[in-house]
Phi, psi and omega in degrees: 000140191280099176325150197229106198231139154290106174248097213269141176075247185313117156224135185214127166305128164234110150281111191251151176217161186203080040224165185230077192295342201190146194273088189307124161319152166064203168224089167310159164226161177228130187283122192247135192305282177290124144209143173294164147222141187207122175276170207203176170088176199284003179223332177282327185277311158324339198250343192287274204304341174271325196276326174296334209255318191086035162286193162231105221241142177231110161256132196242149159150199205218116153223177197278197220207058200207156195305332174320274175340317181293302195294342186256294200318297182293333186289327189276330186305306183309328195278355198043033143313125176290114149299102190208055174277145187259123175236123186269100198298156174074336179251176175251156166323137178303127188212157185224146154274170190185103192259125233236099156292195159268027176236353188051046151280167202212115123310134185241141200239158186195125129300100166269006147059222197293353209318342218249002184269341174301137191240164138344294191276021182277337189277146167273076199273357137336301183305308201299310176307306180276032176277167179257340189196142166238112187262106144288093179261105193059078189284335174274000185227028180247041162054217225278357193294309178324289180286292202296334202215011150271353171281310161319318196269348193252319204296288189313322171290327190281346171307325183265357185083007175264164227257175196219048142300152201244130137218171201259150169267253229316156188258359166242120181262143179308160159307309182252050161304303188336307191257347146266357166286344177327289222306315214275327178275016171275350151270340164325030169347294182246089167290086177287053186284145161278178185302328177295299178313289165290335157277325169306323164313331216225021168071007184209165159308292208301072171330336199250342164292308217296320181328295196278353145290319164325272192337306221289357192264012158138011207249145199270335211194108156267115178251100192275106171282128209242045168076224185294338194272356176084241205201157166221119174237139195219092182225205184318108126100013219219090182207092194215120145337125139278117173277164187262154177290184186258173181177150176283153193252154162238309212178121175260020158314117168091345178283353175289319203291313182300297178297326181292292170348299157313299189304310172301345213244315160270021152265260209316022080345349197066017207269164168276177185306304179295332160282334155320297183281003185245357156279334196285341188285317186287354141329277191297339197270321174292313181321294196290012164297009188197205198251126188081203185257334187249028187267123153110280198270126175273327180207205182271301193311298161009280193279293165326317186270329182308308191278314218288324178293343186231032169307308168343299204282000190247356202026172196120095200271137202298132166288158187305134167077018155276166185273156184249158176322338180285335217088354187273000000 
């Protein structure tokens, strides 16, 4: 049965370039191999990388009513994403430039637009009640949306039984995210932050304390994605490294996105958590093989043949009833 995920919040225009050792003064100019437009963020680049996975995909959230916006509808529409963006007459898209070094860290320059704009009645909430999953993408960065109407809105997909994941957009958290954030994660099943992100959420180093201060705040399954170091998933009775494959890096745009994506693709599968979390890892691995957020993975089989040929490095047996390095 074709998994059916709601991708709730940050959808964002991305201008990308590759590679960019250094900003030319004055007005210098750099010749560049590459440069990209992409749709993005923690709920639009999530939702690209699931309709790629062969979810059946919905997308919400709030951009303006500017070629940016336009440029994002047809780009997730191409991806065969479902549109159900909310256009804010008067503002502009959520938009980023991302000059793409040559080790492919990405400074990022960000117009956050409408993003701060979503209502209530912006949500499909019919859609969200029959989903197998609602991914909340960048609950820190949708204003007042975060507090009046996402602890409701999460409360309501676990009432229907749809499945409940989180990732944070910004790579710096306000001082008190923490604690607005309480309401929402007490509905919250699956929390996906990188390492930066939990520790500043959660006030310590220790990743695996901070996971379980999370938890103690109703959230089931902390997955901290941490780059080149692989992953820590911390849930019940549970707290073990995932390693990242090794890959030539192009550009880490989107692989935090990529993994919630893989990960989410193994709940609905029924897989355990540690196989859930070694697609998101072979995701994110594709991703960052190329330019952008919508870069690497062409399909499930793919993604899949990607992981089960380099399993070694990830450890770990292939779930029951998956496709094998043949495709079979």
């Amino acid at each position: 049965m074709t998994p059916k995920v709601v991708c709730l919040g940050a959808h964002i225009f991305d201008v990308l370039g590759r590679p960019v050792s250094a900003i030319p003064p004055g007005q210098g100019r750099l010749a560049l191999d590459e440069i990209k437009v992409t749709a993005a963020g923690t709920a639009g680049g999530t939702a690209v990388d699931l309709a790629k996975l062969g979810a059946e995909v919905t997308s919400m959230g709030a951009i303006g009513d500017d070629t940016a916006g336009r440029v994002v509808r047809m780009l997730i529409e191409e991806h065969g994403v479902t549109d159900r963006l909310a256009v804010k007459p008067g503002r502009t898209t959520p938009s980023s430039i991302l000059p793409i070094r040559p080790n492919g860290e990405r400074p990022s320059l960000h117009a956050a637009g409408a993003m701060d704009a979503l209502t209530a009645d912006d949500v499909d909430w019919d859609l969200v009640a029959a989903a197998d999953v609602l991914h909340i993408g960048g609950p820190d960065a949708l204003g007042d949306f975060t507090t009046s109407v996402l602890p409701g809105l999460l409360q309501f997909a676990r009432e229907h039984d749809t499945i409940t994941t989180m990732d944070l957009l910004r790579t710096t958290t306000a001082p008190d995210l923490f604690d607005l954030l309480k309401p929402a994660w007490q509905h919250t099943q699956y929390l996906l932050p990188n390492d930066d992100q939990l520790r500043a959420l959660a006030g310590t180093g220790d990743l695996r304390r901070g996971a379980e201060l999370i938890r103690a705040q109703g959230v089931d399954v902390v997955v901290a994605t941490r780059g080149g170091d692989g992953s820590l998933v911390v849930g019940d009775r549970l707290a073990e490294e995932v390693p990242a494959f090794s890959v030539p890096v192009v550009d880490t745009t989107g692989c935090g996105d990529a993994y919630s994506a893989g990960f989410i693709i193994g709940l609905c599968r029924d897989w355990d958590l540690l196989s859930a979390a070694r697609l998101g890892t072979a995701s994110s691995a594709l991703v960052a093989q190329g330019l952008g957020s919508d870069a690497g993975i062409v399909d499930l089989d793919g993604t899949l043949r990607f992981w089960f040929e380099r399993s070694a490095e990830v450890g770990g047996a292939a779930p029951a009833g998956s496709a094998t390095a043949s495709g079979t």
